[in-house]
N, C-alpha and C positions, 0 to 999 in steps of 0.2 A: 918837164914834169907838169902836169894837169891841177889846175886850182879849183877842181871839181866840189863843188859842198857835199857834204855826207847828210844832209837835212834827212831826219825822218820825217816820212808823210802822213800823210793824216785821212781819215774817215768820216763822213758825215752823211746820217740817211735821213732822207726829206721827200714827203710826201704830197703833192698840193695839187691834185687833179689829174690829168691824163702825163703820164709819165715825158712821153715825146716832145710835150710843152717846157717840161720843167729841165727837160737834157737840155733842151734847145735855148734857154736861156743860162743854164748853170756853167756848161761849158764854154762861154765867151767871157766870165768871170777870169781878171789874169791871177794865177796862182792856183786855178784851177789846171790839176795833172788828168782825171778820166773821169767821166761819168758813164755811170752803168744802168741803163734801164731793168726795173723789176720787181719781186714782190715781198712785202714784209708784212708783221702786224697781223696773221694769219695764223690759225691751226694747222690746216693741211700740208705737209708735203711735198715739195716739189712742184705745186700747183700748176697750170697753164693757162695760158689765157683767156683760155675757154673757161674754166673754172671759174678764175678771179671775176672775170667779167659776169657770170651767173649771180654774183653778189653773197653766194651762200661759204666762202672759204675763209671771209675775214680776215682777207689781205688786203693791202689799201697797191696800188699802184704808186712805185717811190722811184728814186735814184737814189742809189748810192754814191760819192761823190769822193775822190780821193784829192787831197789839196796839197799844199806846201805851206804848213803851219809858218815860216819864215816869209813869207810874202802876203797873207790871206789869213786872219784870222778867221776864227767859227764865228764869233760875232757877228763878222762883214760878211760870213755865207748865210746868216740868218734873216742879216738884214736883206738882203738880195731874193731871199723866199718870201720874206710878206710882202715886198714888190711886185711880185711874178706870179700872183694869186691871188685870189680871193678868201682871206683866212676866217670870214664871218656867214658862210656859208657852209650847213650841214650836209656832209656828204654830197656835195656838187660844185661843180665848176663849169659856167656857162650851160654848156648844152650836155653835157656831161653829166649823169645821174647815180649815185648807185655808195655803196659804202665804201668799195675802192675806189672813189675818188674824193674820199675824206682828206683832210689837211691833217697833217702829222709829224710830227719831228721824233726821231725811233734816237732814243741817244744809246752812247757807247759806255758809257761809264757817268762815276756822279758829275764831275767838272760838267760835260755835257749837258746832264740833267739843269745845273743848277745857272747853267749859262742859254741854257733854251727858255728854263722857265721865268727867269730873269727880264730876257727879250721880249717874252709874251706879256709878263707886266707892264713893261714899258709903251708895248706898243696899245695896250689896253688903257694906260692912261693918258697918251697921245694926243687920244682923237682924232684918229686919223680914218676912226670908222665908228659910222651911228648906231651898228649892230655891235654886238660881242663878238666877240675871238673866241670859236671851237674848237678851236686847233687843239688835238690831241698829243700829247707827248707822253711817251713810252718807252721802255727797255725795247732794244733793240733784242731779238733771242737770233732770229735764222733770218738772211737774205738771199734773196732766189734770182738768179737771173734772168730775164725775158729772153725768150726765145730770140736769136740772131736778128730776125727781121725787125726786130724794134729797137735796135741799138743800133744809134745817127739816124735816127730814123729822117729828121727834119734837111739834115744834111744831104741824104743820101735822095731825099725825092720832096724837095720843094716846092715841086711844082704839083704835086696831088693835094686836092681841093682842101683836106683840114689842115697840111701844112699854109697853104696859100690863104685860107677864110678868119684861121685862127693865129695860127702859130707867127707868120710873117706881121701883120698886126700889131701882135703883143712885144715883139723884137723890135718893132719900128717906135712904139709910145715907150720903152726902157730905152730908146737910144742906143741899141744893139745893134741895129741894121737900118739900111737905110730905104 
């Protein structure tokens, strides 16, 4: 007989610059079950990348991120976002320009709301940064999946120059990779 847990999983969408960046470090989080590259926080549709990245659909570029609430709390996945970004900058991240690549925490319900906004206080009285925190936090409504090619994306081609300039980098200063 199998002493399997019946744990239900959990959801959390986070937004904090170029999507690839943020799979690439959310997924080496342990407790972490999948991360999904794609778009939220938008009007349109079904959007594409091509859209999003036009700036005019009012999607931010996120993960979705499904956890195991018994190993990983949402706290520890929050705290692990304002690590893996920059939360004091308006719609941008390094080289990165544009509204979809605003900072964002899209919650699912109140607990979420009041546990995101909680964290953002916190880290606002910190000092852990001389700028303000613009980190936007919002209802979650629709999230859209990115096209195949962008999920693992980091995994799957390491060696292409933004995985290698940025992404490897930012995994080596978090003590992800070596």
């Amino acid at each position: 007989m199998s002493s399997q847990r019946n744990t239900p999983h959990a959801f959390a969408t986070l937004g904090g610059g170029c999507f690839w960046c943020v799979e690439a470090v959310i997924e080496r989080v342990p407790g972490v079950i999948a991360v999904v590259s794609g778009y939220a926080g938008g009007a349109l549709p079904h959007p594409t990348y091509q859209q999003v990245c036009g700036g005019r659909t009012g999607h931010a570029e996120v993960v979705q991120i499904e956890y195991d609430p018994a190993l990983l709390k949402y706290e520890e996945l929050l705290e692990v976002f304002w690590r893996c970004h920059d939360p004091t900058t308006q719609d941008r991240q390094g080289a990165d320009e544009g509204t979809q690549y605003r900072s964002i925490i899209l919650y699912a319900d109140a607990e979420q709301r009041r546990l995101a906004e909680d964290s953002k206080k916190q880290l606002e009285k910190s000092g852990r940064f001389a700028d303000p925190v613009v980190t936007e936090i919002a209802p979650l409504k629709t999230f859209y999946a990115a096209e195949p090619y962008h999920q693992d994306y980091y995994r799957l081609n390491p060696r292409a120059p933004y995985c290698a300039h940025v992404i490897h980098p930012k995994l080596k200063k978090l003590g992800m990779e070596k």
